[in-house]
N, C-alpha and C positions, 0 to 999 in steps of 0.2 A: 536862455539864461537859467541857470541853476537858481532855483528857489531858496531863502533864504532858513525856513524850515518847513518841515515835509507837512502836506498836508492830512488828513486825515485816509481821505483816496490813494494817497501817494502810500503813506503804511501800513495801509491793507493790502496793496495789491505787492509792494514789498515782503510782505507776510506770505500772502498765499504764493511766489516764486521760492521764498526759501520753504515752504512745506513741499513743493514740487519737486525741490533739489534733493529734499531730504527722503523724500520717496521713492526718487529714484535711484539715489547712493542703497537705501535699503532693497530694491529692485535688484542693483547689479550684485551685492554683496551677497544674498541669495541665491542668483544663480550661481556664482561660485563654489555654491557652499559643497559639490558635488567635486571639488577639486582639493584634493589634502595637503594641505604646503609640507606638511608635516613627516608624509609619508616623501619627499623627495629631498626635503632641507630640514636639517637635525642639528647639525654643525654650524656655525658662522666663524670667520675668521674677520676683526673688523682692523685695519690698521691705521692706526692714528689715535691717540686720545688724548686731543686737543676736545674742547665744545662739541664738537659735531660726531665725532666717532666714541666717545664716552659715553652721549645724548644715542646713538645707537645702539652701541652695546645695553643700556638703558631698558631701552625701548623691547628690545629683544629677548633678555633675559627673561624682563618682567614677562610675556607672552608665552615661556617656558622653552626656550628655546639654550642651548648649551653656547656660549660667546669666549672664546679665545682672544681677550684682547690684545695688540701688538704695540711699539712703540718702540725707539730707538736706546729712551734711556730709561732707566727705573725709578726715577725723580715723577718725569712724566707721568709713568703708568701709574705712580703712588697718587698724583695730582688728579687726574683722571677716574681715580677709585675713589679718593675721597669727595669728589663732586658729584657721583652716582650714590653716593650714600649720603650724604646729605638732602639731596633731592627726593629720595625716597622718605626719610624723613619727616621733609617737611611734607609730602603727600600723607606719611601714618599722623601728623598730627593733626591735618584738615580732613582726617578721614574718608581720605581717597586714593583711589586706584588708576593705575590708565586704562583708559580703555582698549580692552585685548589680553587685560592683564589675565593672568592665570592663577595667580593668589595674591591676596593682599599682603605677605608677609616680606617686609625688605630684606631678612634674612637668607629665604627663601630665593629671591631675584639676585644678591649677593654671590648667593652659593654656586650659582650656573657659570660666572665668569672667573674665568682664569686668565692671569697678565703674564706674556713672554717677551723678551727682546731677543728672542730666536726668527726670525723674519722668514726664516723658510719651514721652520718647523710647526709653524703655527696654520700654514695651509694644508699642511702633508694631509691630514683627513676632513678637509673641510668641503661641505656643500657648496657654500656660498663665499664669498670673498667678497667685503665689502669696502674699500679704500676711502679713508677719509684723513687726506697727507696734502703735504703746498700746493696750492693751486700752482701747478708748475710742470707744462708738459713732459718735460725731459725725464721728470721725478719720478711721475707717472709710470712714465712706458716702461722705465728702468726695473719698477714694482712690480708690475704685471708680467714684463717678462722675465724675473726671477722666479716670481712664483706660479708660472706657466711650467716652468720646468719638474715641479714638484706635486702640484696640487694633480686630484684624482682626475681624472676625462670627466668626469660627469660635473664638476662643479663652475660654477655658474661666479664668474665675474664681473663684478658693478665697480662703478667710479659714482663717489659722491659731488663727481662737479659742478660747480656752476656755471661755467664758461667756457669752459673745452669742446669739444666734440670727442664722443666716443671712439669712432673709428681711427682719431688721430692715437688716441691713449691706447689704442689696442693695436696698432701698427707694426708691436715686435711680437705680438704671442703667434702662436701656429693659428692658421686658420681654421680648425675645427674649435680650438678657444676663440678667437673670432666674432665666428659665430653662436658663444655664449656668452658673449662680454656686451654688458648693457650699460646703463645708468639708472642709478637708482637715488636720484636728489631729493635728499631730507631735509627742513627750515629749520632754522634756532628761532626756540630753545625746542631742539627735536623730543622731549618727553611733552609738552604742551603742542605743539603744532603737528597737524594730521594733516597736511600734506603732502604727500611723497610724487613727485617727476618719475616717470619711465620713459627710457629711449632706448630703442632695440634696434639698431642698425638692418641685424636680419630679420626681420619682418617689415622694414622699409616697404611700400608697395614701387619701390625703384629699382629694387631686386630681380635681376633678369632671372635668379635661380626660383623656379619657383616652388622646389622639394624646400629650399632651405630657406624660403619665404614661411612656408604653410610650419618650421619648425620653430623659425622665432616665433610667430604669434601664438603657438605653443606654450611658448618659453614666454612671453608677454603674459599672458593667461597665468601661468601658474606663478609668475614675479603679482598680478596682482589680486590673487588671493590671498599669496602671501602677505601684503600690505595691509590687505583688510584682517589678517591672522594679529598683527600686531595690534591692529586697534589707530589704523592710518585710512587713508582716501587716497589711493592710487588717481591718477589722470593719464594719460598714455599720450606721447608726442613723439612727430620723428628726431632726427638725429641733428637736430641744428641749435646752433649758438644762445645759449641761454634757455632753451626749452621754452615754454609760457611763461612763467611770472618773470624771471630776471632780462628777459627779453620785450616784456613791459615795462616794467619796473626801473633796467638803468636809464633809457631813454626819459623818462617822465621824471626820475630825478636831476638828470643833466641840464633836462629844459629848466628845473627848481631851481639848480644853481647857476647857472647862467644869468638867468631874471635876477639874481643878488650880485654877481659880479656886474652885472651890468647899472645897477644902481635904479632898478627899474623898482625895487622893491624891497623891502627888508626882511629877512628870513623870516622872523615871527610872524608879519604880517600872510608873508607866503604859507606857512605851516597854518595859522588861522583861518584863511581864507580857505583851502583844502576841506580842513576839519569842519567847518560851517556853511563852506557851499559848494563843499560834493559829498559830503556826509561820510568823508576819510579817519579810521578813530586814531590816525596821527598823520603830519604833516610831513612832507618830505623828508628834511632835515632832522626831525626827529626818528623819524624811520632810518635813515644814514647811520645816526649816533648808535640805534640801536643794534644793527646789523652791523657795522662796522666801516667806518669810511676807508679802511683800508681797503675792506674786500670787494666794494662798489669799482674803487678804482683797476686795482687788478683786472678786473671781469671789464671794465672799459676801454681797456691799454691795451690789455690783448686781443678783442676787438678790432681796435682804433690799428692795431699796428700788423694782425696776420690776416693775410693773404687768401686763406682758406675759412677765412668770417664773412667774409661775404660783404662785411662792413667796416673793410680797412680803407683806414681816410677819411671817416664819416666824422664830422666836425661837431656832432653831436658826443662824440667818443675820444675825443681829443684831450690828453692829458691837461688837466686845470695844474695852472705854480699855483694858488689858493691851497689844493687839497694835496699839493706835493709839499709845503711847507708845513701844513698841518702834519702830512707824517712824517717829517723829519723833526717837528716839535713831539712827538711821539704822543700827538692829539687822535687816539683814535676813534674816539665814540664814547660813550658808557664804558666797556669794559677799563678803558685808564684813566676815567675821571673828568677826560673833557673830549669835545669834540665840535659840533657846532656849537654847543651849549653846554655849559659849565657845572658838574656832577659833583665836583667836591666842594661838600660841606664844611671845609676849613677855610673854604677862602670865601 
């Protein structure tokens, strides 16, 4: 049974694990440092700038890196700029930078990014292509192999999914894209959160080829130097459903909302109990609001209902009417004021 608070043994040896962690992130990121992202990715093409692809573009610029951002409509891209500037911002008046950054000047990080809603023109010279558009398979492959058609042989295609698999979203490009189409998933709010997910299908060790085994890991290797160029913490996993954390993460909040649909417990109490006796610095539900209840569900549905998840049917992934009526009340979390818990200060 979980202790009610840690004891003194318990946050020392707490302590010296995260100084071990932290030693060894500086251990890997060292060796790296013999691999130049710099000399093979110049260019980013990032498409979408909603949260997540603005939050990269962000992240990118500031590191010195040149970012072409995309987006359908020019409402968007203006949305999307003006969210990267203020966030900067508010970093020049706490007097900080992110880490990776390459000048503290927001101007400076400003200056790198360019906004098109030319969708094919915006890969024509790019390294890297970074997609962060609907979680929506169809969406995807449609992306990818539009701009298969254009972008240079040598650059290097990621999906910011959560949920998907790779190999499905790279299903229309040619196979020498293919075999450079990864994943590359970053958390919100991506200029604060230094996690970054990698999945490299070819470097799978499932890969009968083994020339094009030894070039993903390659391509692995130099995706995460790159990560630590931004001033991020790569993790590297294979090519499955959710990667690490969201493949923890939906299941342990299913089970959170369950326990409240079941009358077992009251959300607060479940968000409380978390935070004081597993030493969580927020409780499910709040973790939900935060991230979005919408996008939990998504990443559960799709799951719950394809074929090639490996966990379709799984009753743990089972669409909730609870969280279907919450988004048809356009209850999403924090970002629209309410969601489990109630964010606007007018009522």
């Amino acid at each position: 049974m979980a202790s009610s608070a840690p004891t003194d043994t318990s946050t020392a040896t707490a302590l010296r694990r995260q100084k071990q962690l932290l030693g060894h992130l500086q251990s890997e990121a060292k060796a790296l440092q013999p691999v130049r992202p710099k000399t093979h990715i110049t260019r980013i093409a990032v498409y979408g700038a909603g949260i997540m692809g603005s939050g990269i573009a962000h992240v990118a610029a500031a590191a010195g890196y040149t970012v072409v951002l995309w987006d359908m409509k020019q409402s968007d891209l203006h949305r999307g700029i003006q969210g990267i500037r203020r966030s900067l911002d508010r970093l020049e008046k706490k007097n900080r930078t992110l880490s990776g950054s390459s000048s503290s000047s927001a101007d400076a990080t400003m200056s790198r990014i360019t906004t098109t809603t030319d969708k094919l023109g915006a890969a024509r010279s790019a390294d890297l292509v970074i997609e962060a558009i609907v979680e929506d398979l169809s969406t995807k492959q449609s992306l990818f192999a539009a701009l298969d058609t254009v972008a240079p042989a040598h650059c290097i295609f990621a999906t910011n999914t959560s949920s998907l698999l790779v190999r499905d979203i790279s299903a229309h490009v040619s196979a020498s894209r293919r075999q450079r189409t990864v994943a590359l998933h970053f958390f919100n709010p991506v200029p604060l959160m230094r996690l970054v997910e990698i999945a490299c299908p070819a470097a799978d060790n499932n890969n009968s080829d083994s020339q094009k085994q030894e070039e993903g890991a390659e391509l692995v290797t130099l995706l995460r130097a790159w990560v630590y160029d931004i001033g991020k913490v790569p993790v590297v996993c294979k090519d499955t459903p959710g990667f690490i954390v969201n493949r923890l993460l939906v299941p342990f909040n299913s089970e959170a909302r369950m326990l409240v649909e079941r009358g077992d417990a009251s959300l607060e109490d479940v968000d409380t109990a978390m935070k004081l006796g597993a030493g969580h610095p927020m409780g499910p539900f709040e973790l939900m609001d935060l991230t979005g209840i919408d996008v939990g569900h998504h990443i559960a549905r799709a799951w719950y209902e394809s074929e090639g998840s490996g966990l379709m049917g799984d009753p743990r992934f089972k669409p909730s009417p609870l969280v279907e009526r919450m988004l048809a009340d356009g209850h999403l979390g924090r970002k629209t004021g309410r969601g489990y818990y109630n964010y606007d200060q007018n009522q």
